[in-house]
C-alpha positions in Angstrom: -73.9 -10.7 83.0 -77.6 -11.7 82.9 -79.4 -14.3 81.2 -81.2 -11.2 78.8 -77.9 -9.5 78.0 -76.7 -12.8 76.7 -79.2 -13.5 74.5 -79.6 -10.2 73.1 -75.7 -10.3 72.3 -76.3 -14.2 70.8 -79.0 -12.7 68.6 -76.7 -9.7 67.6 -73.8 -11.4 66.4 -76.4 -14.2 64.5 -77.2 -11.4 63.0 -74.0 -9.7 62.1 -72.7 -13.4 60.6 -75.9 -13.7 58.1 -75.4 -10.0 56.9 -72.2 -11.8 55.7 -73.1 -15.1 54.1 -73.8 -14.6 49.8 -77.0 -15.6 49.2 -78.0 -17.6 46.0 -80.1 -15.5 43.9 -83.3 -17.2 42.6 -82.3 -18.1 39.5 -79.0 -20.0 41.1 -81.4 -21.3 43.3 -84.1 -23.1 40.6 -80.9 -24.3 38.7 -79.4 -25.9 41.5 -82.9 -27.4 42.5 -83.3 -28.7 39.2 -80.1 -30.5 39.2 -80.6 -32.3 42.5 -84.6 -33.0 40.8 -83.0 -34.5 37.8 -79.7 -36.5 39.3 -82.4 -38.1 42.4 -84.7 -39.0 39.0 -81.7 -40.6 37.7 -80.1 -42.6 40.3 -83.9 -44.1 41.6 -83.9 -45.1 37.3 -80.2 -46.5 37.6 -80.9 -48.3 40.9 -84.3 -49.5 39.9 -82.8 -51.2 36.7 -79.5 -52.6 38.7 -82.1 -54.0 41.4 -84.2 -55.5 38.9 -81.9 -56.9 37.0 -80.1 -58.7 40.2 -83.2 -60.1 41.6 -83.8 -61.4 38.1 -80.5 -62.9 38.3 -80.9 -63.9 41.8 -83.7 -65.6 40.8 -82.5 -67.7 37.8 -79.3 -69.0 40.0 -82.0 -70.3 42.5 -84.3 -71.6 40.5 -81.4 -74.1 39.1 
């Protein structure tokens, strides 16, 4: 079998598997973004205020 038949057989059956995958519609797709938009946003707020309020402890300890 040669190097062109194998790749055009590679490219079929890529083909054949994404006919099968369900795609998110775009409406699925904007809610999921906006829940990975909003949960990053919340984490980086929940981290900032834990890391702020450690080095301000950090701080205090050392300081005495």
């Amino acid at each position: 079998m040669n190097i062109f038949k194998k790749i055009t057989g590679f490219v079929g059956e890529v083909k054949a598997e994404l006919e099968k995958v369900a795609w998110s519609t775009r409406e699925e797709l904007k809610g999921a973004t906006t829940v990975v938009i909003a949960m990053t946003a919340l984490m980086a707020v929940y981290i900032g205020i834990v890391d702020l309020s450690l080095s301000k402890v950090l701080t205090w300890f050392l300081k005495r």
